[in-house]
Residue, then its C-alpha position, 0 to 999 in steps of 0.5 A: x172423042x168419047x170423053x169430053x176434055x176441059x183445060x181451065x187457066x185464070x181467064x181461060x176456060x176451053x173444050x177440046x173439040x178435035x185434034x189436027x196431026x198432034x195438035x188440039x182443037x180446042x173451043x175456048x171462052x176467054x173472061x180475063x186477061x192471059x198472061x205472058x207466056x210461051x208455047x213449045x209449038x205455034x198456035x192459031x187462033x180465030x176470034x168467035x166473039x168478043x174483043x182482045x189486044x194480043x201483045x207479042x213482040x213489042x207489038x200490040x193487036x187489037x181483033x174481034x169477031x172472024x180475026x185470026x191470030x197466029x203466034x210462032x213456037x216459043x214467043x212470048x205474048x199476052x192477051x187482054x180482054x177488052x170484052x170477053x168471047x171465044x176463040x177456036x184455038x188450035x195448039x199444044x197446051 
């Protein structure tokens, strides 16, 4: 990638790194709770650093450093920021 690409939301800072089939790789840094959402696509997610609670399906996760979460295509879920990290996200956004 010749230009490097941000995607900034409340919380969410990522670096788009790469991208797999129509999906971006991106190198993320989480400071503050995401709110409910849905993706059109599912995601995957491995925690560099830092600790968070996915809320999904009535079903709360805790994971830090080398945990991964998964979310399928059109689930709502949540991210709370126990202590802020980065994440190696691979999706749509």
């Amino acid at each position: 990638m010749s230009e490097e690409t941000r995607i900034e939301a409340p919380g969410f800072r990522g670096r788009i790194t790469g991208r797999l089939g129509d999906m971006l790789v991106i190198d993320a840094e989480v400071e503050a709770d995401i709110p409910s959402h849905a993706g059109e696509t599912a995601e995957f997610a491995i925690v560099v650093s830092g600790r968070f609670e996915l809320s999904m399906n009535g079903t709360t996760l805790s994971c830090g450093p080398g945990d991964h979460l998964v979310v399928e295509a059109g689930v709502e879920h949540a991210i709370r920021v126990i202590e802020p990290g980065r994440l190696v996200l691979i999706g749509k956004m």
